[in-house]
C-alpha positions as CSV (number, residue, x, y, z in Angstrom):
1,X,-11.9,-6.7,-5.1
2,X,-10.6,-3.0,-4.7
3,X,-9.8,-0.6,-2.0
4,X,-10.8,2.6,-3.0
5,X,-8.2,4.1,0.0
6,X,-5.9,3.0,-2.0
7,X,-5.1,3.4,-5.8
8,X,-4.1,0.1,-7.6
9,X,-4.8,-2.3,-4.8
10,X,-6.6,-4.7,-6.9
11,X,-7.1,-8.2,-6.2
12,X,-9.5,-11.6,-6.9
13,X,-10.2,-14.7,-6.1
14,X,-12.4,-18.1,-7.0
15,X,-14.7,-17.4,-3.8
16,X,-15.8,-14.9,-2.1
17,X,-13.0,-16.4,1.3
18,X,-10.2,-16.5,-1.4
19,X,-10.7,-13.3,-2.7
20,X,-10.7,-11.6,1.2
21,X,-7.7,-13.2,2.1
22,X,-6.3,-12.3,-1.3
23,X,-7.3,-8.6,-0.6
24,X,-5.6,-8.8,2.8
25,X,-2.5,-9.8,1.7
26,X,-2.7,-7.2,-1.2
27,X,-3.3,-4.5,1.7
28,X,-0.5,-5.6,3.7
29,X,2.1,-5.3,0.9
30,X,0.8,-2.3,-0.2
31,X,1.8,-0.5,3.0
32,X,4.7,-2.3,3.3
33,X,7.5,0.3,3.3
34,X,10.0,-0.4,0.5
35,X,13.8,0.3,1.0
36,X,14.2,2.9,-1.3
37,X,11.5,5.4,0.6
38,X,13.1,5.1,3.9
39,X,16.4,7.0,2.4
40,X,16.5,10.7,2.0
41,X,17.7,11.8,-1.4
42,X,20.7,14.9,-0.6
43,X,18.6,17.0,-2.2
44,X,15.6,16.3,0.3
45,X,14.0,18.4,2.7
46,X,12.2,16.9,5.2
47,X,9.2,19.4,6.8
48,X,7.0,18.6,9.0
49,X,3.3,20.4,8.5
50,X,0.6,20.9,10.6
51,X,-3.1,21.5,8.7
């Protein structure tokens, strides 16, 4: 299984019930915020934009 929304999150499973909860979990950690993003480089400029 793939999520199209988001690049790289891949997963499988024996059945069809494997594969979903494999997909789920794969989803979850996927947005799961690692360490390193949540700090600001010094050089970093953080904007906010409006579209």
């Amino acid at each position: 299984m793939l999520v199209p929304a988001l690049p790289g999150c891949i997963s499988e499973g024996s059945t069809r019930e494997e594969a979903l909860k494999n997909i789920q979990e794969a989803i979850e950690l996927y947005l799961e915020p690692v360490e390193d993003d949540l700090v600001l480089q010094s050089e970093a400029e953080l904007l906010e934009l409006v579209v």
